[in-house]
GULUM-520579 format. One line per 3 residues: number of its first residue (from 1); their letters; for each residue x, y, z of N, C-alpha, C. Coordinates in steps of 0.1 Angstrom, whole numbers. Example, Ala and Ser with C-alpha at 12.3 -4.5 7.8 and 13.67 -1.06 7.14 Angstrom:
<pts>
1> as> 132:-57:78:123:-45:78:132:-33:78; 128:-22:71:137:-11:71:129:0:79
</pts>
This chain:
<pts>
1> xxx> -304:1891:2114:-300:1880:2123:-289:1872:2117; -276:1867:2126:-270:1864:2120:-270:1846:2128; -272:1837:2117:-274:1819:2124:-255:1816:2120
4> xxx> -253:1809:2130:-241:1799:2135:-242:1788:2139; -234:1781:2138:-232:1767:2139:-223:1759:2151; -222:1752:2159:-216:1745:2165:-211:1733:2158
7> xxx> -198:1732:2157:-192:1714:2153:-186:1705:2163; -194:1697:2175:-182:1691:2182:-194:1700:2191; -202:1692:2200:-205:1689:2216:-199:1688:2227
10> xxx> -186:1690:2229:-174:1685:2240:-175:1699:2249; -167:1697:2254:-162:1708:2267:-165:1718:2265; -158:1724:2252:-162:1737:2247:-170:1740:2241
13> xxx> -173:1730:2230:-192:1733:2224:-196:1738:2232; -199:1732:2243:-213:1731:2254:-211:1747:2255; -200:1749:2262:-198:1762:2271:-201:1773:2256
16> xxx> -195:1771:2244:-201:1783:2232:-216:1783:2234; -222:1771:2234:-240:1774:2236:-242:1779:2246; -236:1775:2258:-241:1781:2272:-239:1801:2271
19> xxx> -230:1805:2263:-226:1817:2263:-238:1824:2251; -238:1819:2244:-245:1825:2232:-261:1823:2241; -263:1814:2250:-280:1810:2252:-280:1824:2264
22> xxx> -271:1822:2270:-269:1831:2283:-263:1846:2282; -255:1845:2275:-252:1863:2271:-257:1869:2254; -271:1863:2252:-274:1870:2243:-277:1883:2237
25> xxx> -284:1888:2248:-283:1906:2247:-273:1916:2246; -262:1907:2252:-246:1912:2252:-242:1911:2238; -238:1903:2234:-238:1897:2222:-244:1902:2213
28> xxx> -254:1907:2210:-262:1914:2203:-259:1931:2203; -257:1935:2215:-248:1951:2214:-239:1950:2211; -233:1936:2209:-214:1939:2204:-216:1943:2188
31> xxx> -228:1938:2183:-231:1935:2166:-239:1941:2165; -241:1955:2170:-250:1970:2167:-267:1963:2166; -268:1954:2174:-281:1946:2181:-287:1941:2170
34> xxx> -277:1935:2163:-280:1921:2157:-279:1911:2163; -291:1899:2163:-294:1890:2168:-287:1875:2167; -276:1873:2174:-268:1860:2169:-276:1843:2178
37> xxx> -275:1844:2166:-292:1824:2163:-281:1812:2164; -283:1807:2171:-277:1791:2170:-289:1782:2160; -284:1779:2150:-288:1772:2143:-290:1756:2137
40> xxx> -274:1751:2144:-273:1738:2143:-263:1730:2156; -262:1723:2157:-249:1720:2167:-248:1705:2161; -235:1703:2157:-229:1689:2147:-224:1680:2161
43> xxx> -230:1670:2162:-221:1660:2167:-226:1644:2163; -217:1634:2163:-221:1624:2160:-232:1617:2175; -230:1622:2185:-237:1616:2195:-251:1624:2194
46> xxx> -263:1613:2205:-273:1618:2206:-274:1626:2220; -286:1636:2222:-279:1646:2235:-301:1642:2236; -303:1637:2237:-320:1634:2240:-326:1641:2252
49> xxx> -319:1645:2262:-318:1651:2274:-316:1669:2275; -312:1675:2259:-306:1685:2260:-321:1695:2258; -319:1708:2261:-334:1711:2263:-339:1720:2245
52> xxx> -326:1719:2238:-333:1718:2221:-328:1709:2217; -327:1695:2215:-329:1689:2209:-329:1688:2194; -337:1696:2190:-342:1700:2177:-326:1704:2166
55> xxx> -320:1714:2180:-308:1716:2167:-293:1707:2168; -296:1697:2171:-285:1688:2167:-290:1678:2151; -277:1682:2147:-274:1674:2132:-266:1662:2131
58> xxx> -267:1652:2126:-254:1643:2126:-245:1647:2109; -254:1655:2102:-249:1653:2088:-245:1669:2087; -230:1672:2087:-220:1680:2078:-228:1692:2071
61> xxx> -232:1684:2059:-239:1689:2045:-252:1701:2050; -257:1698:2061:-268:1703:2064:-261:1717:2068; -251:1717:2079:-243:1732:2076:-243:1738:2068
64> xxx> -234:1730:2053:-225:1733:2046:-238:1740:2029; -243:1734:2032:-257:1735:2023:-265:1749:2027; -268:1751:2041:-277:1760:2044:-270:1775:2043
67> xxx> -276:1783:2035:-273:1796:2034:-274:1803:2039; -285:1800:2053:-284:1809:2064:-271:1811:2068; -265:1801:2069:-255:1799:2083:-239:1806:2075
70> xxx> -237:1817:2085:-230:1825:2076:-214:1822:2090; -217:1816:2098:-203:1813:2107:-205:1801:2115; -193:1791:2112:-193:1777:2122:-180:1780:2132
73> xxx> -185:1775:2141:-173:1771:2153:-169:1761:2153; -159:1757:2147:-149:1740:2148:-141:1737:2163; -148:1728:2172:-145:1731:2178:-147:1709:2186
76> xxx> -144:1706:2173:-142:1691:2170:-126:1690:2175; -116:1698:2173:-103:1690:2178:-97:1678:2170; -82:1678:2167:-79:1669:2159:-80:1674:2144
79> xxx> -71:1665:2138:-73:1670:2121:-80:1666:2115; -85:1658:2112:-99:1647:2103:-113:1642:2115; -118:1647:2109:-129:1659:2096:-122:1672:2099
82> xxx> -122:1678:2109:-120:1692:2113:-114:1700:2098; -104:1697:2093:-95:1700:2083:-106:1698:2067; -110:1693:2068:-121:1689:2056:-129:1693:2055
85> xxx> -137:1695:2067:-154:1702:2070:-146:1716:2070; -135:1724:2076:-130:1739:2074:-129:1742:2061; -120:1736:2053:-116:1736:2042:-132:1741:2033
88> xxx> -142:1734:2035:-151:1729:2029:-161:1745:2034; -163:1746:2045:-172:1757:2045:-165:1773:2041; -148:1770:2043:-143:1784:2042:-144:1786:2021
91> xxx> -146:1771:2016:-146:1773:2004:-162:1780:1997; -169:1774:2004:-186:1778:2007:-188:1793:2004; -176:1799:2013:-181:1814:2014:-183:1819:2027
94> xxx> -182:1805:2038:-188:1809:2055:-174:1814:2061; -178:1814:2074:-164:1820:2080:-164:1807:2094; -150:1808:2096:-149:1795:2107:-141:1801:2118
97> xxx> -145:1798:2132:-141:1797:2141:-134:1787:2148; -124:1785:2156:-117:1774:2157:-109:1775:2172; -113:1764:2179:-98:1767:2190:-90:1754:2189
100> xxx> -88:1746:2174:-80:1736:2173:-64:1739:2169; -57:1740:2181:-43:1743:2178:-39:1737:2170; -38:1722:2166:-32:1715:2160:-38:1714:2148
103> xxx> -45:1720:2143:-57:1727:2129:-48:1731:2125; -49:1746:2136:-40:1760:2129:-25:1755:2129; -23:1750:2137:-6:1748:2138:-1:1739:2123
106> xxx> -13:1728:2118:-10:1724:2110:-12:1726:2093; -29:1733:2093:-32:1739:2080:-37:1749:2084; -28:1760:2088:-34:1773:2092:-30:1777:2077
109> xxx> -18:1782:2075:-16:1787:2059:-24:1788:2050; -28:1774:2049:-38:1769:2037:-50:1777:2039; -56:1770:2051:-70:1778:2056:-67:1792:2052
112> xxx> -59:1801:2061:-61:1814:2061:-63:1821:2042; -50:1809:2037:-51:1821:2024:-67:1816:2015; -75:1802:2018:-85:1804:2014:-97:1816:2016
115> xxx> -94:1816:2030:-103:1830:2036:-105:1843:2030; -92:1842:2025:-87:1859:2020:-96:1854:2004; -91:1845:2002:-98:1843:1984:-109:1845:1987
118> xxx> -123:1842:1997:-130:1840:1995:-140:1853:2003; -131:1862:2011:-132:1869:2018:-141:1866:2028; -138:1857:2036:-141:1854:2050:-133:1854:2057
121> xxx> -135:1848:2069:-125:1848:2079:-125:1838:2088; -111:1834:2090:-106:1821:2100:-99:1830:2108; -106:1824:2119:-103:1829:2135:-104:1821:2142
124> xxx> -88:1823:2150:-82:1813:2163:-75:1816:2172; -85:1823:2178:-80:1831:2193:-77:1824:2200; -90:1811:2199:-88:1800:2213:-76:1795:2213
127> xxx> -71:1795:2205:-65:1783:2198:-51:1780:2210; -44:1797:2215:-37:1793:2223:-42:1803:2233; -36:1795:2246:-41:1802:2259:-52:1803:2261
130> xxx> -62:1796:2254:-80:1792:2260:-84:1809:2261; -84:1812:2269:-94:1827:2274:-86:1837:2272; -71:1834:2269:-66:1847:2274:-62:1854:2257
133> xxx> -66:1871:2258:-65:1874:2245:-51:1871:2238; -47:1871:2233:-33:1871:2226:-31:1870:2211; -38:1860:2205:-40:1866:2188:-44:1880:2183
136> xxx> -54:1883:2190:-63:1894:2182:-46:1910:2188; -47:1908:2201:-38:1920:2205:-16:1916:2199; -19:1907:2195:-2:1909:2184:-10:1907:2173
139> xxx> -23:1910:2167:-26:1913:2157:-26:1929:2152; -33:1930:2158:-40:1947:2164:-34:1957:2166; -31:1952:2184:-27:1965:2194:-12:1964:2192
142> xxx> -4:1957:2188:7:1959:2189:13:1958:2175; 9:1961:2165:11:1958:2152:22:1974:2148; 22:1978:2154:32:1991:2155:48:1982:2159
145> xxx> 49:1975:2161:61:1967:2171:68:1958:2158; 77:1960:2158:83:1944:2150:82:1935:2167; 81:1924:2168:83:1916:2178:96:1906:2177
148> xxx> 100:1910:2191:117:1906:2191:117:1895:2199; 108:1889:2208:110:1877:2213:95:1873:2219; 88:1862:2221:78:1856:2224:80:1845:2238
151> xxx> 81:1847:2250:81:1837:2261:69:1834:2267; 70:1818:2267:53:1816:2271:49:1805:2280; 42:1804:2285:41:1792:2298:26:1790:2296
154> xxx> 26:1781:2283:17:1776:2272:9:1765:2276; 10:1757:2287:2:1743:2288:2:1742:2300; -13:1744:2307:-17:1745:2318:-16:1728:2327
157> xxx> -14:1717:2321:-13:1707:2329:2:1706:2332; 13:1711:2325:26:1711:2328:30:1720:2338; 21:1728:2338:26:1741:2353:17:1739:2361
160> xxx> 4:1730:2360:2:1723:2376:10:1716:2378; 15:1708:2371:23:1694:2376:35:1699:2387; 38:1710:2379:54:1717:2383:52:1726:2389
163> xxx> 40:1731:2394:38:1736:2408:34:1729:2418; 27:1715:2414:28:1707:2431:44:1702:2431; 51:1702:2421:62:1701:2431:69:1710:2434
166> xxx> 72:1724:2430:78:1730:2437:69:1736:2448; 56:1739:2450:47:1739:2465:46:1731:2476; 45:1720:2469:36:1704:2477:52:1694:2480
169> xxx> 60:1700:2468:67:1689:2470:67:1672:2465; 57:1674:2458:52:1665:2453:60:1655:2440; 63:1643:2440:68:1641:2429:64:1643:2416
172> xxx> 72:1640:2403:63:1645:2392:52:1632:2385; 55:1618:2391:46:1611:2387:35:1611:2399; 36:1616:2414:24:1620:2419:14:1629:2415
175> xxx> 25:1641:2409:18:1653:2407:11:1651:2395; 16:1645:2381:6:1640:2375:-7:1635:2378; -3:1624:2384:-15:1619:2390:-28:1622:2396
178> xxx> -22:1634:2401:-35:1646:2409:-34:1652:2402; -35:1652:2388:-36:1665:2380:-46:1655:2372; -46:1640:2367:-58:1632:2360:-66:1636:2371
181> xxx> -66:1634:2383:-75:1628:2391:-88:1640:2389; -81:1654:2390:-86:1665:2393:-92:1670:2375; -85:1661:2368:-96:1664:2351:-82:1679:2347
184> xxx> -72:1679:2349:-64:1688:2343:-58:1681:2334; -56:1671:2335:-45:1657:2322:-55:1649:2320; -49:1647:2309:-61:1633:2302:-53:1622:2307
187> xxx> -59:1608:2303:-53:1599:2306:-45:1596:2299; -45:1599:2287:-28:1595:2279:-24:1613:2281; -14:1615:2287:-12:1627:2291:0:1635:2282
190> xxx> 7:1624:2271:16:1627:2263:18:1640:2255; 5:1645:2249:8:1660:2244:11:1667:2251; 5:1665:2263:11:1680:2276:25:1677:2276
193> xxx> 29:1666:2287:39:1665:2296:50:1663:2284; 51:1657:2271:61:1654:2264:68:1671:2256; 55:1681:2259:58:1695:2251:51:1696:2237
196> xxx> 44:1685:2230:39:1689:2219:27:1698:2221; 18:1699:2233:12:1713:2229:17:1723:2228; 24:1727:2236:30:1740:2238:38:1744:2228
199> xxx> 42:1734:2215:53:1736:2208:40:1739:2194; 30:1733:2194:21:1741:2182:14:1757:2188; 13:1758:2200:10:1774:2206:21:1780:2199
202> xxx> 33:1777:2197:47:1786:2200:48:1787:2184; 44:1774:2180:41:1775:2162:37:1788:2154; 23:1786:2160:11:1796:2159:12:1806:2163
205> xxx> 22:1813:2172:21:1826:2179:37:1827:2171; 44:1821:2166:55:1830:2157:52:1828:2138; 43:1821:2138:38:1822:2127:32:1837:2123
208> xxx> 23:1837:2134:19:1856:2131:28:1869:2138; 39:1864:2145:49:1875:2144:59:1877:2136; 62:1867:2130:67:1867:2117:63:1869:2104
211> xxx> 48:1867:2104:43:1868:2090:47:1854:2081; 53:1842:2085:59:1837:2081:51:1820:2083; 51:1807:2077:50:1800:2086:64:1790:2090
214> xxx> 56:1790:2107:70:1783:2110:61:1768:2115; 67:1761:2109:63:1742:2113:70:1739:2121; 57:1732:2130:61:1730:2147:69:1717:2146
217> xxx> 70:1710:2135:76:1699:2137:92:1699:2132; 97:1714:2131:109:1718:2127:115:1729:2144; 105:1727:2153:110:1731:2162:118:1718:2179
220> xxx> 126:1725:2179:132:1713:2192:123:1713:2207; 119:1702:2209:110:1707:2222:112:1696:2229; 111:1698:2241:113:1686:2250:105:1691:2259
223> xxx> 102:1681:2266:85:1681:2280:92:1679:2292; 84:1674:2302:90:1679:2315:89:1665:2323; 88:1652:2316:92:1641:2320:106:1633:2328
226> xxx> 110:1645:2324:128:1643:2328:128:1649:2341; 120:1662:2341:125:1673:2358:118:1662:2371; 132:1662:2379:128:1651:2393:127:1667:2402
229> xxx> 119:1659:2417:115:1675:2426:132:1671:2429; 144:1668:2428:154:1672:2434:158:1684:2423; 154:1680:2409:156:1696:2405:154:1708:2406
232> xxx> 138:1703:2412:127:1715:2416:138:1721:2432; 147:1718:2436:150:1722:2451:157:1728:2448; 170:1723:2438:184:1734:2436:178:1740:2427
235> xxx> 164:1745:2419:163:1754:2416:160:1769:2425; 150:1763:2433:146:1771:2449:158:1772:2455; 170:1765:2453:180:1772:2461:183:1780:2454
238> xxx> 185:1783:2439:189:1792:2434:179:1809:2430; 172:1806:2442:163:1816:2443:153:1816:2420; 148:1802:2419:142:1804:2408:133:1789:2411
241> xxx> 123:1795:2396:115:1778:2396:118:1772:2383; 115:1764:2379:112:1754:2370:99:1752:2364; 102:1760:2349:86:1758:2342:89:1756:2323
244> xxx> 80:1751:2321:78:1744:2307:75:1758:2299; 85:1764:2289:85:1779:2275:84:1773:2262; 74:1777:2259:76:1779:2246:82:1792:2240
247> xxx> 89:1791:2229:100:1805:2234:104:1801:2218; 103:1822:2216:106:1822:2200:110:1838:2198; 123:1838:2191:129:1848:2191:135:1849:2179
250> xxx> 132:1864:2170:129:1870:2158:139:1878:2155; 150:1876:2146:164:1878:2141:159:1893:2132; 168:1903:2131:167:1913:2121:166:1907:2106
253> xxx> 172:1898:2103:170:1888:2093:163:1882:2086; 153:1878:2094:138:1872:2086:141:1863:2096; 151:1852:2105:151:1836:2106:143:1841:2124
256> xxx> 139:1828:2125:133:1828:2137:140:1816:2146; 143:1817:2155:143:1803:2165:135:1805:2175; 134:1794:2175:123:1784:2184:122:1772:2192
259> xxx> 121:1769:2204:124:1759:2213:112:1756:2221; 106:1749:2225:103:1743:2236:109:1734:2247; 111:1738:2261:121:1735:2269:117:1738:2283
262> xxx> 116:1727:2293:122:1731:2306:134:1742:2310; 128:1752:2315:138:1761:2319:139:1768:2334; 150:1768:2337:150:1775:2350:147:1791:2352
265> xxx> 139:1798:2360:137:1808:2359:137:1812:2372; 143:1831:2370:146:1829:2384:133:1843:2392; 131:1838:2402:122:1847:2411:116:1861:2404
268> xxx> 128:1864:2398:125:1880:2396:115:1883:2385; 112:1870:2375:109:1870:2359:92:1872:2362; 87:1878:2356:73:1878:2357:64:1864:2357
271> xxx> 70:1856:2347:68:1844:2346:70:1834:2357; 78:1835:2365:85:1825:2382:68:1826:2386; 62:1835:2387:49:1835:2395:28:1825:2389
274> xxx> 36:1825:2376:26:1817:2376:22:1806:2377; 14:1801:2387:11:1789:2392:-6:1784:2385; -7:1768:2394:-15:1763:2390:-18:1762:2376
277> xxx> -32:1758:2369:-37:1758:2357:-31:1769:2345; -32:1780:2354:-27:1796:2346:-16:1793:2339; -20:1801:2327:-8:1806:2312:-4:1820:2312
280> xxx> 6:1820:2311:11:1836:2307:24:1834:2293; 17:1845:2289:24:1847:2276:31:1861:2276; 47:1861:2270:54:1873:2281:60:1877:2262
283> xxx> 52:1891:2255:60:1895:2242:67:1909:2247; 78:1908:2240:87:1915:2241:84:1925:2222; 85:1939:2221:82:1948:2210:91:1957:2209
286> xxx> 96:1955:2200:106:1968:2197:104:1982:2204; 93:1987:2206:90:1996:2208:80:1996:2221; 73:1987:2224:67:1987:2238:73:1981:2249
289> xxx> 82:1969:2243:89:1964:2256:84:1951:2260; 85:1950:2270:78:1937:2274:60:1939:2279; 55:1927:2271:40:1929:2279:40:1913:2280
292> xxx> 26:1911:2293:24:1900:2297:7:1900:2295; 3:1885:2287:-7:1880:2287:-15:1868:2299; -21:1867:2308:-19:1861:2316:-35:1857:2323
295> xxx> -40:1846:2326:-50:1838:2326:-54:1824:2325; -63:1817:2325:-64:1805:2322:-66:1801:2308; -60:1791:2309:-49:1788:2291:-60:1778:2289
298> xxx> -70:1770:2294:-79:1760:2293:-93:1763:2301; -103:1751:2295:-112:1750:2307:-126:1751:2297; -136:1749:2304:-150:1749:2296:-152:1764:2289
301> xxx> -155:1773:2300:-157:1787:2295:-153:1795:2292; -138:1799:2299:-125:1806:2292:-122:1801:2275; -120:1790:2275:-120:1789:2260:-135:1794:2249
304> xxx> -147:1789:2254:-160:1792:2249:-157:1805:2248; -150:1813:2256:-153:1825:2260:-146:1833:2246; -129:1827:2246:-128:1833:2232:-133:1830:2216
307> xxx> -141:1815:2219:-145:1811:2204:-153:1821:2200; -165:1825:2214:-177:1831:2208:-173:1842:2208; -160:1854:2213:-158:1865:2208:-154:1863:2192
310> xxx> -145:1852:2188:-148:1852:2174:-153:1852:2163; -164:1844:2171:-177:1844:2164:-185:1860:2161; -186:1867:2168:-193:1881:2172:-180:1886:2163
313> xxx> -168:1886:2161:-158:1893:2151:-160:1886:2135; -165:1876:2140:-170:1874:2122:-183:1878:2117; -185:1881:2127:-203:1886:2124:-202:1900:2119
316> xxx> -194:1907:2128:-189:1917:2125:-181:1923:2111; -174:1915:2104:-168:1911:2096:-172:1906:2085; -183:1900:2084:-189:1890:2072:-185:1893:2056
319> xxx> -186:1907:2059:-182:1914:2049:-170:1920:2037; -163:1911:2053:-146:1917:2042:-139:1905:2054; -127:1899:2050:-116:1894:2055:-104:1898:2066
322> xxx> -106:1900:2076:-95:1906:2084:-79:1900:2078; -76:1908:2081:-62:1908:2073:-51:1901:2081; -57:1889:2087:-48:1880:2102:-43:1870:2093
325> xxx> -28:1868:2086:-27:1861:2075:-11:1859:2079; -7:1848:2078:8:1841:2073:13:1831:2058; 22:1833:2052:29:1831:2044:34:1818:2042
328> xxx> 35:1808:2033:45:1796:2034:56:1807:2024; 68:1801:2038:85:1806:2029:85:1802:2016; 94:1811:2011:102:1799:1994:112:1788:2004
331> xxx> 118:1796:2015:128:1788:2018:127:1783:2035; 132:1773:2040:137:1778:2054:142:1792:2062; 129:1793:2074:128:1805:2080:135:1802:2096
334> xxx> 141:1790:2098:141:1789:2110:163:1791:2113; 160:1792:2126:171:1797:2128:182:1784:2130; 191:1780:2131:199:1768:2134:204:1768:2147
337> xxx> 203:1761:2152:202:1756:2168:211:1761:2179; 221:1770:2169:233:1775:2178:234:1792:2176; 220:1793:2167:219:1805:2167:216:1813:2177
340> xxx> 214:1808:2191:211:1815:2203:220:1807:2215; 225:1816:2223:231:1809:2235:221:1816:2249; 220:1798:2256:218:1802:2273:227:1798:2280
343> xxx> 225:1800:2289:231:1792:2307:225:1779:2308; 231:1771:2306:227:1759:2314:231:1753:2329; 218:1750:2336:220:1745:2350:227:1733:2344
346> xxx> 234:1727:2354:237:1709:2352:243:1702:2365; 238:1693:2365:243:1683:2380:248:1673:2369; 257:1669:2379:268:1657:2374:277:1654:2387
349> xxx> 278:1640:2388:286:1635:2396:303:1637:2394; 307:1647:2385:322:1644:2381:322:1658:2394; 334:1662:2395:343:1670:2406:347:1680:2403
352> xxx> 345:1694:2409:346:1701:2405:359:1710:2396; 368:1701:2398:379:1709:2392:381:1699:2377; 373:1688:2372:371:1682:2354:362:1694:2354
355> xxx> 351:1700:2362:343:1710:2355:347:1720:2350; 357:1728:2360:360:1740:2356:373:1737:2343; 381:1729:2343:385:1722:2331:374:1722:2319
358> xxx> 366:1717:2318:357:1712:2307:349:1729:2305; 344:1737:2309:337:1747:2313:340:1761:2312; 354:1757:2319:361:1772:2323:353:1777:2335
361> xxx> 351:1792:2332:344:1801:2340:328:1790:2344; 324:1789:2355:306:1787:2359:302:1786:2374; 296:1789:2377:289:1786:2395:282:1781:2397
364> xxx> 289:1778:2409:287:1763:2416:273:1769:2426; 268:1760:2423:259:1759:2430:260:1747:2447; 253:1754:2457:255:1746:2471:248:1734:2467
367> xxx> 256:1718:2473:251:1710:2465:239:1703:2479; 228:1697:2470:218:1693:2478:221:1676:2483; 228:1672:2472:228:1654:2469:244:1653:2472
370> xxx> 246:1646:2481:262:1640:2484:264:1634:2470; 278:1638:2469:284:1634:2458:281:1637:2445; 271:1647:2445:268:1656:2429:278:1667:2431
373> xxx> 281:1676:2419:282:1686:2419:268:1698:2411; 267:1711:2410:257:1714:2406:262:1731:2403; 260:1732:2393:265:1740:2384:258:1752:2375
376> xxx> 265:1760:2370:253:1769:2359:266:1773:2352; 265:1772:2336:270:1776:2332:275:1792:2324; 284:1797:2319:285:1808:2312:276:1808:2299
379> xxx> 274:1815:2287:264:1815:2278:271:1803:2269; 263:1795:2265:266:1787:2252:255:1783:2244; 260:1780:2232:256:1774:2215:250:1758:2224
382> xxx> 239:1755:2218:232:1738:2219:243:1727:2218; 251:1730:2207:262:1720:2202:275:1724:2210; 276:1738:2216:288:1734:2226:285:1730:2244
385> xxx> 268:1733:2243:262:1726:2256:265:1708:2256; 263:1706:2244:260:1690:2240:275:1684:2239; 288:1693:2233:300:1688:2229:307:1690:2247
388> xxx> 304:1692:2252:312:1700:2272:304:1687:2278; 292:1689:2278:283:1674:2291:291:1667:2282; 291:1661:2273:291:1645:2269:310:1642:2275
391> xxx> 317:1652:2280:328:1651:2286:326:1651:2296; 316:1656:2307:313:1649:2316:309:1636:2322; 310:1630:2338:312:1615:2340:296:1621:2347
394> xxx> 287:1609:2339:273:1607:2348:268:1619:2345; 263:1629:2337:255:1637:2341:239:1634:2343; 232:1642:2354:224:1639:2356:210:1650:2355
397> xxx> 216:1660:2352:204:1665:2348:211:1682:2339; 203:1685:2331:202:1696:2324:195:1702:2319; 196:1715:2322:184:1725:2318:194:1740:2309
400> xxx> 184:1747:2307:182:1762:2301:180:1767:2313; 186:1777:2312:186:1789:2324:182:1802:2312; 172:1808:2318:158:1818:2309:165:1831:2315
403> x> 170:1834:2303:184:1850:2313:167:1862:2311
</pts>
């Protein structure tokens, strides 16, 4: 019989118990019908109402102490305790489960190479895209592939937001709004809409296609506070939509670039189609090409759903260390900012003939707003996107165009 642990009663705790109380026989054929025990569930609150009672702990040590408990689920969120109590049980000899992106995004390295010392295992499926596989299969199934680019539509409250306006029409401070109302945004809704989730998914998912780590706080990301629905329209005129990438693309070199960005995308991309809550994650493989991961990126059970398959892979596992491991560089791994060129959309009130001056070659877009012009550029470097607008009069909006 193998006993586990719960850390953190929230959204997803609940739904790991509800899965383990509810699909236990299942669960048990995954692990050649061994019996997986819930043993403790850590939270500082009291649940007096819950129907065992019995296995809530307020004290840490009681995990970290008991010898039964050969796998915990961290699933506390945030770095302190999370980072401490991991640290602490992967040093133990237990194996941890986790869907804290901002864990892995931040002490994933450390964690993992403790694991390998100790021959356990840290696993963080959840970690990005809630339900939908994606660690285990660019671990695994595609490990034949060098991987040549990562595109991803990583944060399920930024592509509701940005589907009621390009559906509903909706502004983006209404569409927020129905997105708290409806429990998709928190009330400080800053990690979504500003891009820092999506920019530690994008972390964490080129960290393990590189073998490398790449720190999310060395990537450029900007959120989707800026896109007005009059963007959302001349994008629809341009037969495309407007959605929030995490987006990371892998040099013959070793260097990686990486961005998070509003980007315009047009109808045809696999990506234009995903709406509502849903994440899709779009890798590209030397050798397979493009594949698409696609499902809900959040939510009670979709995420429960991947913790407790990791749980069942560490159970599976107890024995030896999977070999799901990244590197800190000697040096900077990341690419410099002009290492990649797109298309940029851009409106600006100057006239079309300073544009094609400032520009050269670009198309014009049919304009929606009297007295804008509206535009797409030919390919350019960040620094010659940034050195061309700032010679523009009034610009008013700019994006990436997702070739």
């Amino acid at each position: 019989m193998a006993k586990v642990a719960i850390m953190g009663y929230g959204t997803v705790g609940s739904g790991v118990y509800d899965i383990i109380k509810n699909n236990a026989d299942h669960l048990s054929r995954s692990v050649d019908g061994e019996k997986i025990e819930l043993k403790y569930i850590l939270d500082i609150r009291d649940f007096p109402d819950h129907p065992e009672p019995n296995l809530f702990t307020k004290e840490f040590n009681d995990i970290l102490n008991d010898g039964e408990v050969t796998v915990a689920a961290e699933v506390m969120g945030g770095l302190h305790p999370a980072y401490e109590f991991t640290k602490a049980l992967l040093e133990a000899g237990k194996s941890v489960v986790t869907s804290n992106k901002e864990l892995v995004a931040t002490y994933g390295t450390e964690l993992l190479e403790i694991a390998r010392e100790k021959n356990v295992n840290y696993l963080f499926e959840a970690s990005v895209g809630g339900g939908i596989p994606i660690i285990r299969p660019m671990h695994q199934c595609l490990t034949a592939n060098n991987i040549v680019k990562i595109a991803g539509i990583l944060n399920g409250t930024t592509n509701y937001i940005l589907d009621q306006m390009i559906r509903k029409g909706k502004t983006f401070e209404t569409a927020l709004k129905d997105a708290q109302a409806k429990g998709f945004a928190e009330r400080n809704p800053a990690a979504d809409i500003e891009g820092h989730d999506a920019c530690r998914k994008i972390a964490i998912l080129a960290s393990l296609a590189s073998g490398k780590f790449v720190d999310y706080s060395d990537i450029d990301t900007e959120g989707i506070t800026a896109v007005t629905l009059d963007d959302v329209k001349y994008a629809a005129a341009m037969d495309s939509v407007i959605k929030l990438i995490g987006y990371a693309e892998f040099g013959e070199d070793g260097k990686v670039y990486s961005i998070v960005s509003p980007m315009v995308i047009k109808s045809d991309s696999p990506l234009s189609g995903v709406d509502g809550v849903f994440n899709a994650i779009l890798v590209t493989g030397d050798c397979v090409g493009d594949v698409m991961f696609y499902g809900k990126g959040a939510g009670k059970l979709p995420t429960a759903s991947a913790v407790t398959a990791d749980i069942v892979d560490a159970v599976k596992h107890r024995e030896r260390s999977k070999k799901i491991f990244w590197e800190k560089p000697s040096g900077t791994i990341m690419a410099g900012k002009d290492s990649r060129k797109f298309r940029y959309f851009i409106r600006t009130n100057d006239n079309a003939e300073n544009i094609r001056g400032i520009f050269g070659k670009c198309e014009f877009v049919d304009n929606l707003i009297s007295g804008e012009s509206a535009f797409v550029t030919e390919p350019l470097t960040s620094s010659e996107a940034e050195d061309k607008t700032a010679r523009l009069r009034d610009v008013v909006t700019k994006l990436r165009v997702m070739a």
